[in-house]
N, C-alpha and C positions, 0 to 999 in steps of 0.2 A: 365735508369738514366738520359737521355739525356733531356727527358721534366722536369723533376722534380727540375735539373739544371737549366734550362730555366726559370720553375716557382719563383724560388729562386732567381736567379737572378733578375728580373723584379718586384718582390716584393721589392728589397732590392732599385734598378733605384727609383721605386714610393714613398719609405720613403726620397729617395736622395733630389727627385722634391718636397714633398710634406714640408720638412725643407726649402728649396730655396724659398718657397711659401709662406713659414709662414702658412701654414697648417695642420702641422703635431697635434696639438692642436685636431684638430678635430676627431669628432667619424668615423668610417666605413663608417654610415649610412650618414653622412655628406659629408662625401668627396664624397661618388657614387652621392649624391645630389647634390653637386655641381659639382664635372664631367659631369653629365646629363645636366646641365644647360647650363654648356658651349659648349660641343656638341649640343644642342639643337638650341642655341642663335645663333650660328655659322651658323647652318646649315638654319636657317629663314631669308624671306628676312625681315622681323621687327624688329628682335633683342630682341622682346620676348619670354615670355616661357608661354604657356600655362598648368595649374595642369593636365588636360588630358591628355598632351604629355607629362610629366614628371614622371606623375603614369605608362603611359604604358611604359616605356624605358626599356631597355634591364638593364641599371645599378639598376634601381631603382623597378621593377615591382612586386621582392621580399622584399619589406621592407613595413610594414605593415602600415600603412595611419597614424594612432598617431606619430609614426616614424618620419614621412615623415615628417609631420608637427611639429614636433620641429626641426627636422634637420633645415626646410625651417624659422622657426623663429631666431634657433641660427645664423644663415647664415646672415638672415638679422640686427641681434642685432653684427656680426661682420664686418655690411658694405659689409659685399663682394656681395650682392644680394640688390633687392629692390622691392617693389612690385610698380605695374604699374597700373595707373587708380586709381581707389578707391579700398579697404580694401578687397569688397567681388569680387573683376574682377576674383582672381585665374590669375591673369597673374603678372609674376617678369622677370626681366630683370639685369642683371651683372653691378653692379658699374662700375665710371671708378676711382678707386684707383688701 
């Protein structure tokens, strides 16, 4: 019972953080999208996110590329992402709101 407890709890932490965020709005497939991004953005010394690195991620490598790509439009029609260079680069990068 001890992980299931764990799982339960940590679930329940994530809707906490994800209201504090003004996230909670969002689908599954949205928020692993943008947790990848900001894990991602984080971890680059550019502070971009390239579609390759995003497709392959651990959060995101199970959500199917249609998915991905409205997750990544709704993302950006909420401001909270942007895309970088021109249209077709496949590179976005984290607002600063």
């Amino acid at each position: 019972m001890g992980s299931l407890k764990t799982f339960a709890t940590l679930m329940g932490t994530i809707d906490e953080i994800a209201q504090e965020l003004k996230l909670e709005k969002l689908s599954d497939s949205d928020q692993k999208v943008y947790a990848a991004i900001v894990l991602l953005a984080d971890a680059s010394a550019k502070d971009t996110v390239d579609i390759g690195d995003l497709i392959q991620h651990s959060l995101t490598k199970n959500i199917p590329a249609p998915t991905l790509y409205r997750s990544l439009k709704a993302l950006i029609e909420m401001k909270k992402i942007e895309r970088v260079r021109s249209v077709k680069s496949g590179s976005y990068a984290l607002t600063n709101l």
